[in-house]
The first five atom37 places (N, CA, C, CB, O) and aatype in JSON, in Angstrom:
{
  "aatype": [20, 20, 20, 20, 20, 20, 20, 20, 20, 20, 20, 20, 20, 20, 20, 20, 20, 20, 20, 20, 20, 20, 20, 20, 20, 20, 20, 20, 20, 20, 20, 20, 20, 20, 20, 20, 20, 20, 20, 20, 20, 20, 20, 20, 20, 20, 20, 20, 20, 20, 20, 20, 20, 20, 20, 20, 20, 20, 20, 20, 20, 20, 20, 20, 20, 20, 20, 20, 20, 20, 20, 20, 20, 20, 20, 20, 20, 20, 20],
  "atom_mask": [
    [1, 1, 1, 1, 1],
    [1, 1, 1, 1, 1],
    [1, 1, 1, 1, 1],
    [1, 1, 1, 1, 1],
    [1, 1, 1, 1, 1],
    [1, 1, 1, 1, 1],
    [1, 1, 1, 1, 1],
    [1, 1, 1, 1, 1],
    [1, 1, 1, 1, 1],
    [1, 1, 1, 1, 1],
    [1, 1, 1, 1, 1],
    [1, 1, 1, 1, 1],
    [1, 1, 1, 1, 1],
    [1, 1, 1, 1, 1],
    [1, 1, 1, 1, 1],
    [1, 1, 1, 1, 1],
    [1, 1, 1, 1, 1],
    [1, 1, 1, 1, 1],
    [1, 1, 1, 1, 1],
    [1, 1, 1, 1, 1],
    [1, 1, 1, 1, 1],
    [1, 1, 1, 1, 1],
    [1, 1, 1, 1, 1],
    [1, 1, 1, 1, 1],
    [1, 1, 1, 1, 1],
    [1, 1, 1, 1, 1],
    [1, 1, 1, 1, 1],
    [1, 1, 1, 1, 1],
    [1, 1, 1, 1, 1],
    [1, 1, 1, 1, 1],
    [1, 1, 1, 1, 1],
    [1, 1, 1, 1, 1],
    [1, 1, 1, 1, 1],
    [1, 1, 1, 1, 1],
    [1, 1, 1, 1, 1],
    [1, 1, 1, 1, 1],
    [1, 1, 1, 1, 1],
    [1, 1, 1, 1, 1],
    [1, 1, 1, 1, 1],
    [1, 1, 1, 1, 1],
    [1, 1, 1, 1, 1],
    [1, 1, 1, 1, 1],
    [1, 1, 1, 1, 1],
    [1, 1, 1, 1, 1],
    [1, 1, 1, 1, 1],
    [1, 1, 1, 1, 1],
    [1, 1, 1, 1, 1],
    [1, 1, 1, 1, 1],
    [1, 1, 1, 1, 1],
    [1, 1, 1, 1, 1],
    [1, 1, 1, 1, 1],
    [1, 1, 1, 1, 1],
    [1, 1, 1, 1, 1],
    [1, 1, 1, 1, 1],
    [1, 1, 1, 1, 1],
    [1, 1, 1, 1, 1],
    [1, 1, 1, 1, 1],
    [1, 1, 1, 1, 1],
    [1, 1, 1, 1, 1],
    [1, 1, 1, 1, 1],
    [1, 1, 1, 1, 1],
    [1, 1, 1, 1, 1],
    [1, 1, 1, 1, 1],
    [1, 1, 1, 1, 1],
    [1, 1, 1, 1, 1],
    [1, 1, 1, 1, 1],
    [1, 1, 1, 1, 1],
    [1, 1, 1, 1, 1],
    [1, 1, 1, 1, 1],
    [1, 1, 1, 1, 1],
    [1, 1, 1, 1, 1],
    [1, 1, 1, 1, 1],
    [1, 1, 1, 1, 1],
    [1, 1, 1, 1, 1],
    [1, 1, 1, 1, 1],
    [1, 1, 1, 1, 1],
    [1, 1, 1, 1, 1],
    [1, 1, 1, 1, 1],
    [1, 1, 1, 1, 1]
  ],
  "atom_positions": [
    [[-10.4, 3.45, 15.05], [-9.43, 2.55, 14.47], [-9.07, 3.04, 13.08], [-9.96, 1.1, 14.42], [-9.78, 3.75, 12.37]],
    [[-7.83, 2.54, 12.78], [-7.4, 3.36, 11.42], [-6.65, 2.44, 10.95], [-6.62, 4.8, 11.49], [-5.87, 1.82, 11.66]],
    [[-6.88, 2.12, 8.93], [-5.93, 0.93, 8.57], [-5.26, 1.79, 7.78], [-6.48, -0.51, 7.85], [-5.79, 2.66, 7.09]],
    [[-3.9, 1.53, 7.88], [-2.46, 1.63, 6.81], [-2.28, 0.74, 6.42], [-1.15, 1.96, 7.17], [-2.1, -0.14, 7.27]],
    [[-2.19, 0.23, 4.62], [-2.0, -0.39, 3.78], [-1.24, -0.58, 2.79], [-2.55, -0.37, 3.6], [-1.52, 0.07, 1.79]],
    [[-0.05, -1.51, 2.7], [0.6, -1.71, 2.06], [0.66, -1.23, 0.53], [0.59, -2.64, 2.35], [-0.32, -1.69, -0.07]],
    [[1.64, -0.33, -0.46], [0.95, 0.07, -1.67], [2.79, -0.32, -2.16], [-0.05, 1.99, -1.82], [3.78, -0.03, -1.49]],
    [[2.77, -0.99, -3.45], [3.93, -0.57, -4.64], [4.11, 0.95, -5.1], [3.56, -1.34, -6.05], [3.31, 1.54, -5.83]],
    [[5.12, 1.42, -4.63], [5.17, 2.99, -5.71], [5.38, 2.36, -6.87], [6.54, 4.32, -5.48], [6.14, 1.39, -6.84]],
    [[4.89, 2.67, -7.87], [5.02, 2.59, -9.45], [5.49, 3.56, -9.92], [3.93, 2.43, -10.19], [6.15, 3.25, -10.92]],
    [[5.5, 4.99, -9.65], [5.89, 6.05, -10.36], [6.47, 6.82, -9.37], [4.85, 6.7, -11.11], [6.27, 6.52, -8.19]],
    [[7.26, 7.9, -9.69], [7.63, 9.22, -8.82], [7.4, 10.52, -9.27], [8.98, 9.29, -8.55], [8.4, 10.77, -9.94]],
    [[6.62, 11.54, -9.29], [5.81, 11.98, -9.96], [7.22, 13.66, -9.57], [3.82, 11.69, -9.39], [7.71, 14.42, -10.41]],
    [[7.4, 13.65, -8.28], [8.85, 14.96, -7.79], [8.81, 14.06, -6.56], [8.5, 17.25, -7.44], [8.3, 12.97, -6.29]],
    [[9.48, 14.87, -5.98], [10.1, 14.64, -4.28], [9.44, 14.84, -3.42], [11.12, 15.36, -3.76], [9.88, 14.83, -2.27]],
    [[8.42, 15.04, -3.65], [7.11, 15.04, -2.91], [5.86, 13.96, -3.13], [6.58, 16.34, -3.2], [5.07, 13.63, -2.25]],
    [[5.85, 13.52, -4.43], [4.45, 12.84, -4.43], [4.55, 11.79, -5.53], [3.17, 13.94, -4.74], [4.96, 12.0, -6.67]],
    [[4.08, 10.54, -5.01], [4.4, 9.44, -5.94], [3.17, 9.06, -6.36], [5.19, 8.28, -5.38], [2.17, 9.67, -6.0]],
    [[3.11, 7.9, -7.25], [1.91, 7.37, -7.48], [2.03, 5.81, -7.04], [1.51, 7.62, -8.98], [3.07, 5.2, -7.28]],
    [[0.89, 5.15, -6.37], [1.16, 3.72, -5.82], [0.05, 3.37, -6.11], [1.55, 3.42, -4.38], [-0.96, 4.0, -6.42]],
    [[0.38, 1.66, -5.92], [-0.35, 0.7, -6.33], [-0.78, -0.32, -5.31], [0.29, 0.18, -7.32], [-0.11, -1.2, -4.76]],
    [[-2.01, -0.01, -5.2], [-2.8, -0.7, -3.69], [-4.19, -1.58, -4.67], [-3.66, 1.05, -2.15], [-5.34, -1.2, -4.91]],
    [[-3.31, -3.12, -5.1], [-4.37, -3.83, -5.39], [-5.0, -3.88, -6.83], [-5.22, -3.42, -4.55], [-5.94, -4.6, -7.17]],
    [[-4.36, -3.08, -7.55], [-5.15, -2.7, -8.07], [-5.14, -1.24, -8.66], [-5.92, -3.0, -7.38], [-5.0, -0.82, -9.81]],
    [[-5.36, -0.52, -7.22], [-6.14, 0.46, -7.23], [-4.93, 1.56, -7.28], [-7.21, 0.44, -6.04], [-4.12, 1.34, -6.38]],
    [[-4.65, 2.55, -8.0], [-3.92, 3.6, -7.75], [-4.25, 4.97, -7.37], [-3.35, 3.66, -8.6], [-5.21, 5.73, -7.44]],
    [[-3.17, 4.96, -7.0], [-3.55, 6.59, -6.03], [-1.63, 7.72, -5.78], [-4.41, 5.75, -3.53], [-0.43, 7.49, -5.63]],
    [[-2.47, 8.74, -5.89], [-1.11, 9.88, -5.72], [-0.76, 9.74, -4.2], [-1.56, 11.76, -6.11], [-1.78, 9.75, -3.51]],
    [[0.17, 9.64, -3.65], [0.28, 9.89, -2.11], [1.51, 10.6, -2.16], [0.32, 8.55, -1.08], [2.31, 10.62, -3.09]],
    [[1.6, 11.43, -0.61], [2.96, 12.56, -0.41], [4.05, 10.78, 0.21], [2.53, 14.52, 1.49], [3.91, 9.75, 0.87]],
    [[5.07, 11.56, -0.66], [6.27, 10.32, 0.2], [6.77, 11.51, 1.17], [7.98, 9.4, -1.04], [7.57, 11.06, 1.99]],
    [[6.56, 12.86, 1.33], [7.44, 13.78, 1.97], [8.06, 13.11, 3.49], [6.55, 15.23, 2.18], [9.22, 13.45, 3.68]],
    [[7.59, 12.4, 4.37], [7.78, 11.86, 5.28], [8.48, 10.98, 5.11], [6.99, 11.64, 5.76], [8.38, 10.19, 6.05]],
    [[9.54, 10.49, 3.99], [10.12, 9.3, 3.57], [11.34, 10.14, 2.96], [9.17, 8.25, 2.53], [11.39, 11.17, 2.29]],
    [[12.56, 9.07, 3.6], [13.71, 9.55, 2.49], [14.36, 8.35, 1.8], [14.99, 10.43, 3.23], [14.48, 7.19, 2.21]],
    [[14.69, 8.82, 0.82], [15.26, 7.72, -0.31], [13.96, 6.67, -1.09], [16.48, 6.55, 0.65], [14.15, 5.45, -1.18]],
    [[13.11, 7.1, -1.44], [11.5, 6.34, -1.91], [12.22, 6.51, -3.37], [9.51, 7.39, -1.53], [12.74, 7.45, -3.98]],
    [[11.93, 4.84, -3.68], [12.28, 4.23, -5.13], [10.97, 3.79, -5.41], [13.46, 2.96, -5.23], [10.07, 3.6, -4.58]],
    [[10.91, 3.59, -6.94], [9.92, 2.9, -7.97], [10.08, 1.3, -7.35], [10.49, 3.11, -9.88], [11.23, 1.08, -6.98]],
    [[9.43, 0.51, -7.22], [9.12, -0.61, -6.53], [9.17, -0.93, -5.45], [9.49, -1.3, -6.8], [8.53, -1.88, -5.0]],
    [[9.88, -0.26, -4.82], [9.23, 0.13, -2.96], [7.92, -0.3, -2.53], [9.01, 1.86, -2.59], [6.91, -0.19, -3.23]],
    [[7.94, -0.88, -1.2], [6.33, -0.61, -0.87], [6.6, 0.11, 0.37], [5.22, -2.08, -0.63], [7.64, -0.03, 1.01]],
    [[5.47, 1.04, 0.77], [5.33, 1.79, 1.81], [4.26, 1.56, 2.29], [5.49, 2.96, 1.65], [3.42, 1.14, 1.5]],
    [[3.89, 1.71, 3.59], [3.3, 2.17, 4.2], [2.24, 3.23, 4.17], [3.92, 2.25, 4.65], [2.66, 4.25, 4.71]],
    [[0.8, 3.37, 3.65], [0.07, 4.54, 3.47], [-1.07, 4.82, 3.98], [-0.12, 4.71, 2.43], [-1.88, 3.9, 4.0]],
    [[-1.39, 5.86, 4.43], [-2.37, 6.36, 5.14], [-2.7, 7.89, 5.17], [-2.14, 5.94, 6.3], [-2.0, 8.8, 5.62]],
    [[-3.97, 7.96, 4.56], [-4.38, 9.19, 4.56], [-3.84, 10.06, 3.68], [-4.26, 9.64, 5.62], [-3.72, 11.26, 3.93]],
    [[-3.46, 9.49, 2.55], [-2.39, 10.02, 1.47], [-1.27, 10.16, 2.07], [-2.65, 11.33, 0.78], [-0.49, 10.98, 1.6]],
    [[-0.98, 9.58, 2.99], [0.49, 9.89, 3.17], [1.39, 8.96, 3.18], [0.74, 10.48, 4.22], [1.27, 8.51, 4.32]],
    [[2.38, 8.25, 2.56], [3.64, 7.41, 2.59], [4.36, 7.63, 4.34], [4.83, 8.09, 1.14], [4.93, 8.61, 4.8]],
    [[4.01, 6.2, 5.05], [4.16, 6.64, 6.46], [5.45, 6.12, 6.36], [3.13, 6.11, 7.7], [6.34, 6.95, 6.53]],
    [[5.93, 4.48, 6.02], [6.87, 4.27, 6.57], [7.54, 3.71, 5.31], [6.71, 3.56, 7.78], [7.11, 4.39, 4.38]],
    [[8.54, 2.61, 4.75], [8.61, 1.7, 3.96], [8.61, 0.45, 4.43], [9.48, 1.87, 3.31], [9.25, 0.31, 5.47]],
    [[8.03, -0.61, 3.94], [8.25, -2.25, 4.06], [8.81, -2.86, 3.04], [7.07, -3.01, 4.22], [8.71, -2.7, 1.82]],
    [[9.69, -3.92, 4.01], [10.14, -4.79, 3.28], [8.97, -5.37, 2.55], [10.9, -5.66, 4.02], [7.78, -5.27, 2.85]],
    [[9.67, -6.18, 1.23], [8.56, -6.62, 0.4], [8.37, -8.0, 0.53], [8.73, -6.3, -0.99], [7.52, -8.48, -0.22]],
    [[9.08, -8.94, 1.47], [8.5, -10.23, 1.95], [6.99, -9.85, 2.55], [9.54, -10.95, 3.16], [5.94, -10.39, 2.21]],
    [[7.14, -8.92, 3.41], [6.56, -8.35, 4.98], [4.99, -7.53, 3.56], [8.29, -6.56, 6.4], [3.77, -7.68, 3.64]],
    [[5.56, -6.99, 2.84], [4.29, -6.49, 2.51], [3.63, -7.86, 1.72], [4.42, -5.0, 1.54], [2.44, -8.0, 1.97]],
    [[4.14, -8.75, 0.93], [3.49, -9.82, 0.22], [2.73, -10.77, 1.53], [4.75, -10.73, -0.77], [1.73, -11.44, 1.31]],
    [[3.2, -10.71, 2.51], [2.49, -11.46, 3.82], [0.7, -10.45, 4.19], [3.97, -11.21, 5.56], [-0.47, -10.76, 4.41]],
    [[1.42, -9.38, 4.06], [0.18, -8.61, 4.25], [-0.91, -8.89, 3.42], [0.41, -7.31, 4.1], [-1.95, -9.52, 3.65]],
    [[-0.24, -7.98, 1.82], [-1.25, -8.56, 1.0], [-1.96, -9.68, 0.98], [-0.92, -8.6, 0.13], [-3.17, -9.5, 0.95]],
    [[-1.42, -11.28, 0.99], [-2.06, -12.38, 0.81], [-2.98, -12.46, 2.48], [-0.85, -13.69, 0.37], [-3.81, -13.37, 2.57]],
    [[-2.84, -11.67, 3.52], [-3.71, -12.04, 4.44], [-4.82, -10.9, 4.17], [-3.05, -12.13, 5.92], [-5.91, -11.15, 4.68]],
    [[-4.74, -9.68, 3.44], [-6.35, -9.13, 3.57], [-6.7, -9.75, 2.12], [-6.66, -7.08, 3.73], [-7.84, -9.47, 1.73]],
    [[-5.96, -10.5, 1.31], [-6.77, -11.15, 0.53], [-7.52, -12.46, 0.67], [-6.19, -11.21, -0.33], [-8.41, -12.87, -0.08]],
    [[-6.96, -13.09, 1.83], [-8.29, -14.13, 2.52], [-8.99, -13.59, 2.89], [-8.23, -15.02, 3.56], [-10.11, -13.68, 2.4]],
    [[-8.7, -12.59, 4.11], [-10.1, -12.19, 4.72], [-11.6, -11.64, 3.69], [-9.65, -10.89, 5.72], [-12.83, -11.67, 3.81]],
    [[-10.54, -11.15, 2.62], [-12.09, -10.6, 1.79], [-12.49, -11.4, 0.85], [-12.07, -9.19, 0.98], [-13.22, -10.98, -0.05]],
    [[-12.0, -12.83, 0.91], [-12.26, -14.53, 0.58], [-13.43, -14.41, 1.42], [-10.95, -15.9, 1.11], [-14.55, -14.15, 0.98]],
    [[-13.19, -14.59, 2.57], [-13.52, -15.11, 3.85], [-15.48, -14.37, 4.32], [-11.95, -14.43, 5.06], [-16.47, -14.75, 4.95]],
    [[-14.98, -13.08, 3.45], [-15.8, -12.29, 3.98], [-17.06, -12.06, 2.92], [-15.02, -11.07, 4.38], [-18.2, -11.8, 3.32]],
    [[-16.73, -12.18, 1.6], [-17.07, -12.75, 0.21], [-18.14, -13.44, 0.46], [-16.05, -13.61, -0.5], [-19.31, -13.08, 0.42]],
    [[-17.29, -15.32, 0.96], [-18.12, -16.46, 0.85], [-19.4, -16.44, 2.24], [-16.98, -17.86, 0.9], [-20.42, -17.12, 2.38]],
    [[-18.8, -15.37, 3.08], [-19.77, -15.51, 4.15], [-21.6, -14.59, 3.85], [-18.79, -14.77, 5.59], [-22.72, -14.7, 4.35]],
    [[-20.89, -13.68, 2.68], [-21.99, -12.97, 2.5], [-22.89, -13.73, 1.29], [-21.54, -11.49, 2.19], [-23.95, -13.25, 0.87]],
    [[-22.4, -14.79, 0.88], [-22.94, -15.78, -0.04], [-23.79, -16.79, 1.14], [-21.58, -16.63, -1.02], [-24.72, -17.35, 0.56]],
    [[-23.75, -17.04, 2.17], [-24.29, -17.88, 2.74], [-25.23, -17.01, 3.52], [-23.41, -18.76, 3.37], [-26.03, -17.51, 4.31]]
  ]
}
């Protein structure tokens, strides 16, 4: 099984490789598989790679659901 995770590009570093924002957490990924990748975009990423783009309703749905689960998953390791 393999997860792809929603990231903000924040930066565009050339035409090859951006920098995004997953949470938090940033990271360089290739957009090469992407055409037309803007600064506030969210894409699709996996394995350093910019797979697809999402809409940003569709990625804020995402985000707020792996942020219950690791609510979820948090309070369970408290009990």
């Amino acid at each position: 099984m393999c997860l792809a995770i929603p990231a903000e590009v924040i930066a565009i570093d050339d035409q090859e490789l951006a920098t995004v924002d997953m949470g938090g957490v940033r990271k360089d990924v290739s957009v090469s598989l992407l055409d037309d990748v803007s600064v506030g975009d969210y894409v699709i990423v996996h394995t350093g790679f910019a797979l697809s783009k999402l809409d940003p309703e569709e990625a804020k749905i995402t985000l707020d659901l792996f942020a219950e689960m690791a609510a979820l998953v948090e309070e369970a390791d408290k009990n």
